[in-house]
C-alpha positions in Angstrom: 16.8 -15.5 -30.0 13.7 -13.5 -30.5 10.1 -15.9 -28.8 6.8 -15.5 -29.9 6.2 -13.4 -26.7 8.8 -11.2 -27.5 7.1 -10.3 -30.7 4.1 -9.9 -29.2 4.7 -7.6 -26.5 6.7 -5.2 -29.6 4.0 -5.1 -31.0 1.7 -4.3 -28.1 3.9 -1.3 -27.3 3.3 0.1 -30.5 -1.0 -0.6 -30.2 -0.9 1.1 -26.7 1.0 4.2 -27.8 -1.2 4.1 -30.9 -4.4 4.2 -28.4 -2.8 6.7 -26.0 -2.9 9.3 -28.6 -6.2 8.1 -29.9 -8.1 7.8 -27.1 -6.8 9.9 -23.6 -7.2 9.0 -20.3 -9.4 11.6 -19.1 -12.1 10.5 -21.8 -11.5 6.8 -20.1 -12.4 8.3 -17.0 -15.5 9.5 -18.3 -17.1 6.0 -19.0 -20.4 5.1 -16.6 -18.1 1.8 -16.0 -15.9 4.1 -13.4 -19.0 4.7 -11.2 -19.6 1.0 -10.6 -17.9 -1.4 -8.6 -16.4 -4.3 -9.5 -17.3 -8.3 -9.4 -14.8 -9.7 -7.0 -13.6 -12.9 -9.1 -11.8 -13.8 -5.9 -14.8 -14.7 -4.2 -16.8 -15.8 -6.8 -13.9 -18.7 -7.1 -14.2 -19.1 -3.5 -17.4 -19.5 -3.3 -17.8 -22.2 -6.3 -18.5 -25.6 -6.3 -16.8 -25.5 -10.0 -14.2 -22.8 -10.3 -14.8 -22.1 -14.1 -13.1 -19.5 -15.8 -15.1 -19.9 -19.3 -12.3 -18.0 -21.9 -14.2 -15.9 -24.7 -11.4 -16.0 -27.7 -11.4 -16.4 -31.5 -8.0 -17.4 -32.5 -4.6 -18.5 -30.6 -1.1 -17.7 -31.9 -0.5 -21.7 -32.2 -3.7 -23.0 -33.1 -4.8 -20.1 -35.7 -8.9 -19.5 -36.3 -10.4 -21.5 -33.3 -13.8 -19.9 -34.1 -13.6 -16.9 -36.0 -17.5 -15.7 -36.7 -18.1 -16.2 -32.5 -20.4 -13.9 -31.6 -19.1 -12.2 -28.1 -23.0 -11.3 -26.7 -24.2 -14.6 -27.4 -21.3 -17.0 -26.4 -20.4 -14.9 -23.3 -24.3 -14.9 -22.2 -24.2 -18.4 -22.2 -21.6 -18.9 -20.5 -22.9 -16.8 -17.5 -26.4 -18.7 -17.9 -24.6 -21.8 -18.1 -23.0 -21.3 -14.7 -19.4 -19.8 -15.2 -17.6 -18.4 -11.9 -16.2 -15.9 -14.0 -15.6 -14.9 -17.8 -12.0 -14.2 -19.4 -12.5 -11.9 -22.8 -9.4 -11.5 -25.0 -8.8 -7.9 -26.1 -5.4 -8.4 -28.2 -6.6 -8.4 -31.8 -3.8 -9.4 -34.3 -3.0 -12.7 -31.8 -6.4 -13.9 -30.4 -8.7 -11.9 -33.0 -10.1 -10.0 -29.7 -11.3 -6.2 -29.5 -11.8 -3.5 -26.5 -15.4 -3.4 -27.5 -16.0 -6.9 -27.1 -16.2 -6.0 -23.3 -18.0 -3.3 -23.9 -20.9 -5.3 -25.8 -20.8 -8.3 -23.7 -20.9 -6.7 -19.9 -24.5 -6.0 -19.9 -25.2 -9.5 -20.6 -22.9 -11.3 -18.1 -23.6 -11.7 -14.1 -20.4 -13.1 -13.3 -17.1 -11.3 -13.1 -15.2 -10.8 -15.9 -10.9 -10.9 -16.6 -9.8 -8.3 -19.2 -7.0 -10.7 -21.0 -4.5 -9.5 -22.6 -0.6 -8.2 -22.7 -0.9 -5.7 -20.1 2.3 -3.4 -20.2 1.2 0.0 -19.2 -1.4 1.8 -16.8 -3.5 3.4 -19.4 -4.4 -0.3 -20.0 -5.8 -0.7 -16.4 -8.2 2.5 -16.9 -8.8 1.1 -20.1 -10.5 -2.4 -18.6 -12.1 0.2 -16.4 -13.6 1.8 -18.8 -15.2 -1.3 -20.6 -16.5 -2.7 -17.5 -14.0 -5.5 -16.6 -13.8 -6.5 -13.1 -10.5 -8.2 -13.4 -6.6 -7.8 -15.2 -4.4 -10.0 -15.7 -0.4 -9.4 -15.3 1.9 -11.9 -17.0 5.3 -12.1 -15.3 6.9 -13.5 -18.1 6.2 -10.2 -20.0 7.0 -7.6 -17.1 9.4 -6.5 -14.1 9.1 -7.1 -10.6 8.4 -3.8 -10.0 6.5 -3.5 -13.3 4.0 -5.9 -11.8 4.2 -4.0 -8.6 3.1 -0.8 -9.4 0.5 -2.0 -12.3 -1.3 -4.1 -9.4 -1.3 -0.9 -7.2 -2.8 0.8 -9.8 -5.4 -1.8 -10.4 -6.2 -1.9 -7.0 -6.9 2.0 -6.9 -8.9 1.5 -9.8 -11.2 -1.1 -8.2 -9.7 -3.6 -10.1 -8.5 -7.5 -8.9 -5.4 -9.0 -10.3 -4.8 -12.1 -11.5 -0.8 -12.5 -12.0 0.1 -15.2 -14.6 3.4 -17.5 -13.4 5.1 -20.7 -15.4 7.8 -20.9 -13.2 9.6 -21.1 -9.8 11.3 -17.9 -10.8 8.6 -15.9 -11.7 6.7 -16.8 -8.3 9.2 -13.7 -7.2 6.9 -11.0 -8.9 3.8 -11.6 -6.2 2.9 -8.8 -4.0 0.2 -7.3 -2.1 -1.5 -5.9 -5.1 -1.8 -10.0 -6.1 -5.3 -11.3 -5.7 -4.9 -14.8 -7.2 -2.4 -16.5 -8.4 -2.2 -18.1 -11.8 -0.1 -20.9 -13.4 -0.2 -20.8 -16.8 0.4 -24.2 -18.4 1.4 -22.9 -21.7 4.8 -21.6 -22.0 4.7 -18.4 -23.9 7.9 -18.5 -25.1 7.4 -21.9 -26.7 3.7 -21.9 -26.7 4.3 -25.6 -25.6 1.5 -26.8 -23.0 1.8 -28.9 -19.8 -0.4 -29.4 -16.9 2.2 -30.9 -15.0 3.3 -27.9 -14.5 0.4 -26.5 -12.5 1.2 -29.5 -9.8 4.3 -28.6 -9.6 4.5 -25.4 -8.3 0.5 -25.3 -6.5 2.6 -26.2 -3.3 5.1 -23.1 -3.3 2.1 -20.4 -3.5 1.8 -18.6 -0.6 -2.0 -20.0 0.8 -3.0 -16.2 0.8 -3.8 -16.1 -3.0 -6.5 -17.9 -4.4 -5.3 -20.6 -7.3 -6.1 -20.7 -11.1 -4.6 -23.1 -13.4 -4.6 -22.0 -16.7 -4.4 -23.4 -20.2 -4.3 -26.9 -21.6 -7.0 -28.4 -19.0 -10.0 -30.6 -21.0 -11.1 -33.3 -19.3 -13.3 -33.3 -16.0 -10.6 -36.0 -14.5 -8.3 -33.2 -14.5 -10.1 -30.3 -12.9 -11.1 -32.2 -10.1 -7.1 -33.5 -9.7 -6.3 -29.9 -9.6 -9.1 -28.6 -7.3 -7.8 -31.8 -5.0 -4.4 -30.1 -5.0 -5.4 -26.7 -3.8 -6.8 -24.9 -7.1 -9.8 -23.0 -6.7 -10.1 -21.7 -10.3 -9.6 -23.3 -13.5 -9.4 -21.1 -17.2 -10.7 -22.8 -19.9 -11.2 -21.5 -23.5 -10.2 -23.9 -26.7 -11.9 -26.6 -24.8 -15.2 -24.8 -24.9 -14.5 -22.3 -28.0 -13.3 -25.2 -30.6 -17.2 -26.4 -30.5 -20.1 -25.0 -32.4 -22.0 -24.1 -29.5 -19.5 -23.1 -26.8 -22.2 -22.5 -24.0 -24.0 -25.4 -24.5 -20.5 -27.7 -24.2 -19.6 -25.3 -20.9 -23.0 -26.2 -19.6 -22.3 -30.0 -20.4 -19.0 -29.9 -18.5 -20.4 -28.2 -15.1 -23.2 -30.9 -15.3 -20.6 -34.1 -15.2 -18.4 -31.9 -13.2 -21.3 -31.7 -10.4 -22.4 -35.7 -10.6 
């Protein structure tokens, strides 16, 4: 039976090919964002007191419309003034109402590092987040090989980019590799779209201690970030929590503050 990742990533193919032809590599290449060098997220989590991946995203396959008239300069601004350790911006339009430029826009205005998300399937997606000025990708086992996720972290590496790989499961622990900069567990099954943050203490103990920890999805309360940064996690992603409110920055700035008491 055909998920709701399964349609997803058919339709990414298409978008991809559809940019490819638009848009070459070579003209990528040309960006000023090629010349610069990365924000390592990895550190930036490592050297946090909070571990705050603030997530930049309009709409969610489940939830619909979260906040559709966001503005990316001014939410992701705040977020960096607010205190994030890093900044996740969805680029997958027809899913999370996300666009390649809202990188571009937002960089200039952000200090801390910032994750590219999205359904990254091919390589001309890497020199894309190049090109906008992301520091970090994301690879989702769940949507790729073993050796898919091996060579697109290679790539990523030779492109100055970190990499994030997204796990749910024992199983998919098996894509990891030296390319693998941190390690996330998704709490949100994206076959079922069903959330659990169980599921993040359940598998925190078979990481390898090499990569650096993110729990991802689902996480809302303060009670529960600091159970999971007690259990080994160094970074926590957090959107709908902050992106359901009028003023996203302003609720992210509230959070860090009781987070720190």
């Amino acid at each position: 039976m055909s998920t709701i990742l399964d349609k997803i990533l058919d339709d990414k193919r298409l978008e991809v090919a559809a940019r490819r032809l638009s848009v070459s590599i070579s003209e990528l290449e040309k960006s000023t964002s090629f010349t610069e060098k990365c924000i390592s997220l990895k550190q930036s989590l490592l050297n946090s007191d909070t571990g705050i991946i603030s997530e930049f995203k309009r709409k969610s396959p489940s939830k619909g419309w979260i906040h559709e008239n966001a503005d990316v300069v001014e939410v992701t601004s705040g977020y960096s003034k607010a205190g994030a350790s890093g900044i996740s911006i969805l680029t997958d339009f027809p899913y999370f109402g996300g666009i390649t430029q809202d990188i571009i826009r937002a960089r200039p205005h952000i200090a801390c590092p910032v994750l590219r998300k999205d359904f990254v399937i091919d390589e001309y997606q890497l020199y894309e987040a190049k090109a906008m000025g992301a520091d970090v990708i994301l690879l989702i086992a769940a949507a790729l090989t073993v050796k898919d996720t091996l060579e697109l972290g290679k790539k990523a590496h030779e492109l100055g980019l970190e990499v994030l790989l997204e796990v749910h499961n024992r199983e998919e622990l098996g894509h990891s590799n030296e390319y693998v900069d941190m390690m996330g567990v998704n709490n949100r099954n994206l076959k079922t779209f069903i959330v659990d943050t169980t599921i993040s203490f359940e598998l925190c103990g078979m990481i390898p201690k090499d990569f650096v920890k993110v729990s991802e999805s689902g996480i809302s309360t303060i009670e529960t970030v600091k159970e999971l940064r007690s259990a080994g996690y160094r970074g926590f992603l957090m959107g709908e929590n902050f992106m359901k409110e009028a003023d996203p920055a302003n609720t992210l700035s509230g959070f860090i503050e009781k987070l720190m008491d």
